[in-house]
C-alpha positions in Angstrom: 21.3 9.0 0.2 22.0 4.9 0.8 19.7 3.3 3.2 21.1 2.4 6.6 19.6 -1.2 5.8 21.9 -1.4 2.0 18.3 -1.8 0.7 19.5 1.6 -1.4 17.1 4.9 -1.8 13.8 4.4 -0.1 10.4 6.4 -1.2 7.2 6.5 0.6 4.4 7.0 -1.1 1.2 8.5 1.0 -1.9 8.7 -1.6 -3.8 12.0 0.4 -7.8 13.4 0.0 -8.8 15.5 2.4 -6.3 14.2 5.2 -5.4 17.9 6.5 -5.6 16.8 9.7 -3.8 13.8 9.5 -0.9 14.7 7.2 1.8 16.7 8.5 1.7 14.3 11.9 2.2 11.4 9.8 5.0 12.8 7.4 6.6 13.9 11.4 6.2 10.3 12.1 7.9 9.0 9.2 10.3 11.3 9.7 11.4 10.4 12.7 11.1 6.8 12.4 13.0 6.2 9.2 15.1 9.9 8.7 16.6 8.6 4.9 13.8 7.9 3.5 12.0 10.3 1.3 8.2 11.0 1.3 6.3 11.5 -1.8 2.7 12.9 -0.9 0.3 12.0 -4.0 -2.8 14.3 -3.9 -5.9 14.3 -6.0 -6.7 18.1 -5.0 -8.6 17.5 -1.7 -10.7 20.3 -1.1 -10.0 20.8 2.4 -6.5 21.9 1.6 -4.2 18.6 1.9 -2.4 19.7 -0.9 -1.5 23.3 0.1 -0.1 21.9 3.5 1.8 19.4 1.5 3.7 22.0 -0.2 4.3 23.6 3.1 6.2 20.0 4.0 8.2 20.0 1.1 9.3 23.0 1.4 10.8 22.8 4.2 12.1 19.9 4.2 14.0 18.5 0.6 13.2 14.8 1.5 9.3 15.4 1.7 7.6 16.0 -2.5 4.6 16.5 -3.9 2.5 15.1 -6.7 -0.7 16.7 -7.3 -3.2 15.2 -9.2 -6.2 16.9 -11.1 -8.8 15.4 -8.8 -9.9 11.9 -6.7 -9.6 9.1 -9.2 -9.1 6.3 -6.8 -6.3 4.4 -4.5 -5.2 2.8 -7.1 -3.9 5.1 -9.9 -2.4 6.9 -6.7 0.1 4.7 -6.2 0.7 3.6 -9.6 1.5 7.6 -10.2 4.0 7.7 -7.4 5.6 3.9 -8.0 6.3 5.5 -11.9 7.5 9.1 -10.1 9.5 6.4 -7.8 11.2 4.5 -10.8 11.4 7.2 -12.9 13.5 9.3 -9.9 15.8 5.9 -9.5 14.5 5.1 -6.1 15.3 1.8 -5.2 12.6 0.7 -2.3 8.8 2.2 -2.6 6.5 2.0 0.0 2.7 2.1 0.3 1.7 4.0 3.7 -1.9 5.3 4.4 -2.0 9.1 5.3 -4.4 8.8 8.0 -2.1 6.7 11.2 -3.5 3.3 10.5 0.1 2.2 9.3 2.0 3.3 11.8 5.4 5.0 10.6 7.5 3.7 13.7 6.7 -0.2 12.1 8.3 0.5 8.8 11.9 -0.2 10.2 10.5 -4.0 10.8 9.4 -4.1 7.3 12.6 -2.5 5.4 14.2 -5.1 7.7 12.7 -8.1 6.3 13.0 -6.7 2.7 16.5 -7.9 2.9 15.5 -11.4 2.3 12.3 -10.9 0.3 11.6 -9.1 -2.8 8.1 -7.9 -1.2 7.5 -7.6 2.6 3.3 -7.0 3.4 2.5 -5.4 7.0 -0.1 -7.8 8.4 -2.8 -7.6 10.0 -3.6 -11.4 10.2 -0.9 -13.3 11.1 1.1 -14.0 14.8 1.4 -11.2 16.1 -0.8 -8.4 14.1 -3.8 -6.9 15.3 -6.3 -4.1 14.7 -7.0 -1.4 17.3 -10.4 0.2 17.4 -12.0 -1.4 14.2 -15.7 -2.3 14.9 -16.4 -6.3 14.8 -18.4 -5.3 11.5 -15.0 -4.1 9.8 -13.1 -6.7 11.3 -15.4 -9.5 9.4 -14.9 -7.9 6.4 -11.2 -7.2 6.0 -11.0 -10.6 7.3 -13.3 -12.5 5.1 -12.0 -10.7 2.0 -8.3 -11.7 2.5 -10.3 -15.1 3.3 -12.0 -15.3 -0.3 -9.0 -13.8 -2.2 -6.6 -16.5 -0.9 -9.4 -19.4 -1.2 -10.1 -18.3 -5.1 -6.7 -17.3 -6.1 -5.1 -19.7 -4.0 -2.1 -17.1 -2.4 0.1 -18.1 0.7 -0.5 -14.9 1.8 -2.7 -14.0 5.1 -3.2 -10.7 4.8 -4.2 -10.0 1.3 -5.9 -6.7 0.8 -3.4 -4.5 3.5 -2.2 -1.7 1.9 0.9 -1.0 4.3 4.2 -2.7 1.8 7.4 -2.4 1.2 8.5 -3.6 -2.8 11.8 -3.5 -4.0 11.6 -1.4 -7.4 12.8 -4.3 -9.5 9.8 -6.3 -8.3 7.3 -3.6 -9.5 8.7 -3.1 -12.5 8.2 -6.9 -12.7 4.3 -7.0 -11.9 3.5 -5.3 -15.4 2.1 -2.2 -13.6 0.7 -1.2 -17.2 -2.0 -4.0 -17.2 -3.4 -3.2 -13.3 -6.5 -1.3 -13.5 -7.8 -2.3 -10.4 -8.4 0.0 -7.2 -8.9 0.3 -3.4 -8.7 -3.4 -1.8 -9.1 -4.8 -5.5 -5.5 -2.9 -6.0 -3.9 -4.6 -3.2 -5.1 -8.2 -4.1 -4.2 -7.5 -7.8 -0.2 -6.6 -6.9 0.0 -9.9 -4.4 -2.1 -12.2 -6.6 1.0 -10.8 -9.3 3.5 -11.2 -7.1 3.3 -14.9 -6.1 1.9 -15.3 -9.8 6.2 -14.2 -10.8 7.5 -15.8 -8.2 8.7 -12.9 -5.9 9.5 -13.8 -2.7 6.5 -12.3 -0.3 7.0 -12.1 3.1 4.7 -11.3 5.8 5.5 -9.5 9.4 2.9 -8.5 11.8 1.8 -4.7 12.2 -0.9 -3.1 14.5 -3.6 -1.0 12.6 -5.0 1.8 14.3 -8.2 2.9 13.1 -7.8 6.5 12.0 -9.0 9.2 14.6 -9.4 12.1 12.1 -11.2 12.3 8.8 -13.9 9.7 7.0 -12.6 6.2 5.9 -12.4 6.0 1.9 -14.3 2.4 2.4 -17.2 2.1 0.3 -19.4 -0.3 -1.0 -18.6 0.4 -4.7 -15.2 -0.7 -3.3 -16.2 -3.8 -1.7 -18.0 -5.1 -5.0 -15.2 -4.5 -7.2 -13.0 -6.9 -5.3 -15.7 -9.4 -5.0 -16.2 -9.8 -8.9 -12.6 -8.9 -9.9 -11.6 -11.5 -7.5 -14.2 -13.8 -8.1 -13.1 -13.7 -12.1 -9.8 -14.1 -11.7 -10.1 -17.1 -9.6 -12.3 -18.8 -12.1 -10.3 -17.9 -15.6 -7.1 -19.0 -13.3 -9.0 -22.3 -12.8 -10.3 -22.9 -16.1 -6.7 -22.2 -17.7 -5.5 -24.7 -14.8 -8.1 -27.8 -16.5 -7.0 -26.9 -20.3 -3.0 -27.0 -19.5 -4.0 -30.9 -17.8 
């Protein structure tokens, strides 16, 4: 089915561990808000029974699928399973969406919209008109001083750098040399927009409101938090150094 927008066949990808009581409300959401797209619901075999309610989506309903994956192995390799699933089905817009409300479905339309004229659109939290709902000041500070650090050391135009609600056209992810990206949970989204700019993609920005998820634990975690600070932190300097050797 074409996209209403002539963007062509648009996939959602929802990365899931144990969101069973977040995911059939947000697959209605999407739903509703966005009724050609198709959903593609990438488990690593929550134990609270994500997966089996997943099923129960799909089949009744033949725009909603299932990838289930042999156990939690990180944000990351989530979505780079379903972007390859994605290409390899000859979808022609993939989406990243969290599975517990945070990205609210209803905002995608605004961001499929602005993929017209860009070649990847980021839902921000940080620029005119984006806010967060709910977040204590202590997660606030952080989200904010990482995108901070990532755009001072890797010197992006980009505000928002670790969000991880997107819209990519597939021809600009099969540009960003997916192979090479090993990279995962806020890391993963600084390492696809750091790639981005670095091919000269056109990134665009448009303002979202996250909502702080009401059921379930947050997948935040310190091991998380480090990995962007020294991934980050070494990418900034080798892109540095290789900046002083070309002068």
């Amino acid at each position: 089915m074409r996209s209403d927008s002539g963007l062509g066949r648009i996939l959602v990808i929802v990365p899931t561990y144990n969101e069973a009581d977040n995911i059939t409300v947000v697959a209605g959401r999407l739903r509703a808000s966005v009724p050609e797209a198709h959903l593609l619901i990438a488990d690593d075999n929550s134990p609270d029974g994500t997966g089996k309610i997943a099923d129960e989506l799909a089949e009744s309903d033949e725009h909603i699928h299932v990838m289930h994956r042999p156990g939690k192995q990180g944000l990351g390799a989530a979505y780079l399973a379903g972007f390859r699933w994605g290409i390899d089905q000859g979808y022609d817009v993939l989406v990243e969406m969290d599975a517990d409300g945070s990205h609210r479905p209803e905002e995608l339309p605004r961001l499929l919209t602005a993929l017209e004229r860009a070649d990847l659109v980021l839902g921000s939290r940080w620029v005119a008109g984006g806010r967060v709902v709910n977040w204590p000041k202590s997660r606030e500070l952080l989200s904010r001083g990482g995108s901070a650090y990532s755009r001072f050391m890797l010197r992006l135009p980009v505000r928002d750098v670790t969000g991880g609600y997107r819209a990519f056209r597939t021809e600009t992810l099969t540009g960003l040399g997916l192979d090479e990206v090993q990279s995962q949970g806020y890391c993963f989204q600084v390492d696809l927009a750091r790639r981005a700019v670095d091919g000269g993609f056109r990134v665009i920005e448009v303002p979202i409101t996250f909502v702080e998820r009401e059921h379930g634990v947050s997948k935040m975690s310190r091991a998380i938090v480090l990995e962007a600070l020294w991934r980050v932190t070494a990418w900034g300097v080798t892109s540095r150094l290789r900046t002083r050797r070309a002068k």
